[in-house]
C-alpha positions as CSV (number, residue, x, y, z in Angstrom):
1,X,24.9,-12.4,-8.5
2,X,23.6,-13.5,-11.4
3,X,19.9,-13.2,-12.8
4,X,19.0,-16.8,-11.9
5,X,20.4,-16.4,-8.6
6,X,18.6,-12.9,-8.3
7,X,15.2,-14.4,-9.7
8,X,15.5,-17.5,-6.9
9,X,16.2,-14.9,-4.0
10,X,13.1,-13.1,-5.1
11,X,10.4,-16.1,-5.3
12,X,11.9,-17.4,-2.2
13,X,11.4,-13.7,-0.5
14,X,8.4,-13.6,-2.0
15,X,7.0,-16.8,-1.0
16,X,8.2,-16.2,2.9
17,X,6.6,-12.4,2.7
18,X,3.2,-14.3,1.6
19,X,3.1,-16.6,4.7
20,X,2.8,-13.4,7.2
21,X,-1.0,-13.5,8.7
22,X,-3.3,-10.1,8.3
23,X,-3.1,-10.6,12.1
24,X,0.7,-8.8,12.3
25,X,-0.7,-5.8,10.7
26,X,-4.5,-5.7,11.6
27,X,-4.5,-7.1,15.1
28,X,-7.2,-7.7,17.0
29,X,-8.8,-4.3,15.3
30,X,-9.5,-6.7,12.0
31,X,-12.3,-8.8,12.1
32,X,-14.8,-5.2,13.7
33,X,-12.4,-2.5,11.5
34,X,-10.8,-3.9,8.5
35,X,-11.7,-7.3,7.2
36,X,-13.6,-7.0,4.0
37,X,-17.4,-8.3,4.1
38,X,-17.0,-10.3,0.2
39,X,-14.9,-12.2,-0.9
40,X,-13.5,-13.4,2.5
41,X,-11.5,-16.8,1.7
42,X,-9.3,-13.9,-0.9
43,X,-9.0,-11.3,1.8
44,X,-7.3,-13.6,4.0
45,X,-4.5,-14.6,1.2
46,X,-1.9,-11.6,0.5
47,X,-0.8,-11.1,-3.0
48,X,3.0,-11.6,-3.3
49,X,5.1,-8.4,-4.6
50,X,5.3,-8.3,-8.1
51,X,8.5,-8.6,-9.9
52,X,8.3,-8.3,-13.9
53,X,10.1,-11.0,-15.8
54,X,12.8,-8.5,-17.5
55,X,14.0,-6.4,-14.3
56,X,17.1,-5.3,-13.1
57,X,18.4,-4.1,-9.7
58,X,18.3,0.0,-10.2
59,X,15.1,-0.3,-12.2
60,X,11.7,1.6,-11.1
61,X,9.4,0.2,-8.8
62,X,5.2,1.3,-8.1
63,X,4.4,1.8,-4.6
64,X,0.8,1.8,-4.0
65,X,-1.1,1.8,-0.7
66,X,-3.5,-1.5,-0.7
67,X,-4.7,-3.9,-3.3
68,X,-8.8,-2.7,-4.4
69,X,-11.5,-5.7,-4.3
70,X,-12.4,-5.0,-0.5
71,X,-15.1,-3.1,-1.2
72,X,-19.3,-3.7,-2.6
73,X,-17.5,-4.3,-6.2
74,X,-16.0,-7.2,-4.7
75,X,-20.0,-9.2,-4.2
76,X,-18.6,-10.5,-7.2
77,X,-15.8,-11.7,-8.2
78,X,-14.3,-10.0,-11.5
79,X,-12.1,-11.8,-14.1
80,X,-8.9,-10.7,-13.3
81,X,-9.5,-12.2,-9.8
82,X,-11.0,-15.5,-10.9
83,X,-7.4,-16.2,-12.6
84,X,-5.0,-14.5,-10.1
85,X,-6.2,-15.7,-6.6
86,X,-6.4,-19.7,-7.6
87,X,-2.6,-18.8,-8.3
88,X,-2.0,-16.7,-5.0
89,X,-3.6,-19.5,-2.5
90,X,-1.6,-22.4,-4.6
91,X,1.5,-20.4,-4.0
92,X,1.1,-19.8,-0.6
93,X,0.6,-23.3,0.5
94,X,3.3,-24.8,-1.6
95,X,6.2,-26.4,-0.3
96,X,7.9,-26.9,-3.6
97,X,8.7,-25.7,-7.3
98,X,8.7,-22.0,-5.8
99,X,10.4,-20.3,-8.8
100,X,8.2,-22.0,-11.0
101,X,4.9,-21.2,-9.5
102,X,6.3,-17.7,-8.8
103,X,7.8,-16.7,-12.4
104,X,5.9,-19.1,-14.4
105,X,2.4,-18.6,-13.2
106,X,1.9,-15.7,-10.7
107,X,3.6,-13.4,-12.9
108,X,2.6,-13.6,-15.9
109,X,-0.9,-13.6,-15.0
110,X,-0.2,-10.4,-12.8
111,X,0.8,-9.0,-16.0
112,X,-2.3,-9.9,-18.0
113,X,-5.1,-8.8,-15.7
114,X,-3.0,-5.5,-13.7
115,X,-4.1,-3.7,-17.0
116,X,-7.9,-4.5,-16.4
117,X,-8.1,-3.1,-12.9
118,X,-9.5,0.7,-12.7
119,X,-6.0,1.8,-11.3
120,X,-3.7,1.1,-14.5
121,X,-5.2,3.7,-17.4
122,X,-5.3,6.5,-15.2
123,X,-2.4,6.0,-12.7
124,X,0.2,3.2,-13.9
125,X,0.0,3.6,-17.7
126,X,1.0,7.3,-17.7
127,X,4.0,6.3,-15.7
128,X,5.4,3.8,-17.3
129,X,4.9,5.8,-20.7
130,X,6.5,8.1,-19.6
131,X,9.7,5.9,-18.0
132,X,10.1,3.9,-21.2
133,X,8.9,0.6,-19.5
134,X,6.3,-2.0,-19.6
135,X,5.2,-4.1,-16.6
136,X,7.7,-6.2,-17.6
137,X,10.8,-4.0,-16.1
138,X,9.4,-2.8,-13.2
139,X,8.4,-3.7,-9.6
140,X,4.6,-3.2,-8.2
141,X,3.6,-3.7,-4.5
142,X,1.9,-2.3,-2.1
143,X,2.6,-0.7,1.2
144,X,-0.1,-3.1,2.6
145,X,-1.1,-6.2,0.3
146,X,-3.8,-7.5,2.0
147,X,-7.3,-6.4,1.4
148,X,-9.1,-4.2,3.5
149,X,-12.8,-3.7,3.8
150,X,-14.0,-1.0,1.8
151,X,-10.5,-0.5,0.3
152,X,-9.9,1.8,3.2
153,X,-6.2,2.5,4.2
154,X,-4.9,4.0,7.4
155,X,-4.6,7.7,8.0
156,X,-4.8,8.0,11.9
157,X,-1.7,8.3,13.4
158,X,-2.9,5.3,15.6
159,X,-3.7,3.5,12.7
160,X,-0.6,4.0,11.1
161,X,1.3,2.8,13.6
162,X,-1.1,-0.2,14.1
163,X,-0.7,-1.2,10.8
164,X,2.0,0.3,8.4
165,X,5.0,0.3,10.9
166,X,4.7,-3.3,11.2
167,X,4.2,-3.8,7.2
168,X,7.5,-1.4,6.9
169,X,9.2,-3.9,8.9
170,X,8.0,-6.9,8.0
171,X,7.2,-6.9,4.2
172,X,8.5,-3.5,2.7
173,X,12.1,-3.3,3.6
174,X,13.0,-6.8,3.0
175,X,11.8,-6.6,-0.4
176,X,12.7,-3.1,-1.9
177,X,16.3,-3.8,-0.2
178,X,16.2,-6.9,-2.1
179,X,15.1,-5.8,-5.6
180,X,17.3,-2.8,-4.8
181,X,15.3,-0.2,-7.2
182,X,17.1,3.3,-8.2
183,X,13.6,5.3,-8.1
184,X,10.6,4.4,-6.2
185,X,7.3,6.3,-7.4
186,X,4.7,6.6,-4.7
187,X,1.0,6.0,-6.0
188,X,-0.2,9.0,-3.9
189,X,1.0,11.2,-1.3
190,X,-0.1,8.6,0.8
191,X,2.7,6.8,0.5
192,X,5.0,9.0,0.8
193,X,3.7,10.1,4.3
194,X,4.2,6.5,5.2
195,X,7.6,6.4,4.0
196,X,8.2,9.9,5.9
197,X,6.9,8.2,9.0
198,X,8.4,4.7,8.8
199,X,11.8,4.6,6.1
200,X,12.8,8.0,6.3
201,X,16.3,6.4,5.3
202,X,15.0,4.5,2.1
203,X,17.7,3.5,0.1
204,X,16.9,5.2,-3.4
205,X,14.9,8.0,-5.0
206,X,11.3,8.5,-4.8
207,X,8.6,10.7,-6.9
208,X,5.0,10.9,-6.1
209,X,2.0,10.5,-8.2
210,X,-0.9,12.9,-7.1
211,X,-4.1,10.0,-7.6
212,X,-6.6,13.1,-6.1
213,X,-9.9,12.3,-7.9
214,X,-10.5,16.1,-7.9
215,X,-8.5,17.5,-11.0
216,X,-7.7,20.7,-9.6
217,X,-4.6,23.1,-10.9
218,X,-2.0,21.8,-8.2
219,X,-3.5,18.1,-9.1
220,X,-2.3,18.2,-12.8
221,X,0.6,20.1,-12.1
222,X,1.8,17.8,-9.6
223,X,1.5,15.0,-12.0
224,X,2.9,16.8,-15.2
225,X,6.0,17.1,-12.9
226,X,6.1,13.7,-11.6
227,X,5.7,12.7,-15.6
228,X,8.6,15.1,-16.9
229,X,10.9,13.9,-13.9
230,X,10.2,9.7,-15.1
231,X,10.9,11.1,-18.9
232,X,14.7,12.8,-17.3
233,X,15.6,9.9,-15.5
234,X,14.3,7.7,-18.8
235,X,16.6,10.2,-20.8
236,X,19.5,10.0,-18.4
237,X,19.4,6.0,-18.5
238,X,19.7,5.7,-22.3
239,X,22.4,8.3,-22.4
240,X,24.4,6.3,-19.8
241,X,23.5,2.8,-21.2
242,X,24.5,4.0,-25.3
């Protein structure tokens, strides 16, 4: 497959994914349980899964849990969102030029305002120092890319299976089989529960990032490990690639 062909597969995938209503993962739980209060006309658009412009099947891909704006932050709207969700909605509705509103437009816009949100200088930056990357050669998405209100995520066992297994099936495993990446960090342990619960055959490797607000011992230990494991596999790929 070539990288055009690869590139067309993923803003086609990317623009199906997009067209999935919150009602296959919310139910009718969403509107009294999980629909953000602000912001509502953005809560109802999911952002597609982010593919940077250099990426190559076996690269690294961020798995978070949910995108943030769903809580009171989100009364008003902050820059990054002003330019991103005009995008998002356009792409959505679009019944042409997918690969160009997809690679063109989404993005690179993506990649300018992911490094404003509160998330990237304590959670994504290290990681990608530490792997040798930019934004540019990886993969982010989220387990669940719609919004939720309060930026809560499921934890319940109910919950879970109300929400995540569905997500799993319907948006998760189509696209990481797709982009087909070697390592797969998890953005809190979180994540890797879900995975436990709902992929326990997932196709590649996986670390996880400890994003516990309370810096205890195990806290920084767990991510001084995660780090040193990203700087092996970093030193492994150049020695193979030399």
């Amino acid at each position: 497959m070539s990288n055009r062909e690869f590139k067309e597969e993923v803003s086609e995938l990317a623009h199906q994914l997009v067209q999935i209503d919150r009602s296959v993962f919310f139910g009718i739980q969403d509107q009294a349980k999980w629909l953000p209060k602000h912001q509502l006309d953005n809560a109802t658009v999911m952002c597609p899964p982010f593919v940077g412009k250099n990426y190559e099947k076996g690269g690294l891909l961020l798995l978070g849990i949910n995108p943030g704006g769903g809580g009171e932050r989100a009364k008003n709207i902050n820059e990054g969102d002003q330019k991103l969700y005009p995008i998002i909605k356009d792409f959505k509705i679009s019944k042409d030029e997918i690969y160009k509103k997809y690679w063109s437009l989404f993005v690179p816009t993506f990649r300018e305002v992911k490094p404003t949100w509160d998330i990237y200088p304590q959670h994504i930056e290290p990681l990608l120092n530490a792997s040798g990357v930019t934004l540019d050669e990886i993969c982010y998405l989220n387990v669940l890319q719609y919004r939720s209100r309060g930026d809560k995520y499921p934890d319940s066992i109910s919950d879970m299976n109300l929400v995540i297994k569905p997500s799993f099936e319907n948006f998760v495993k189509p696209f990481i089989k797709l982009v087909a990446p070697s390592m797969v960090v998890c953005l809190g342990k979180q994540v890797d529960k879900y995975i436990k619960s709902y992929w326990v055959t997932i196709p590649c490797k996986r670390l996880v990032w400890n994003r516990s607000r309370a810096l205890k011992p195990e806290v920084i230990t767990d991510r001084e490990d995660c780090i040193e494991s990203l700087k092996l596999r970093n030193k492994s790929y150049k020695e193979v690639t030399k």
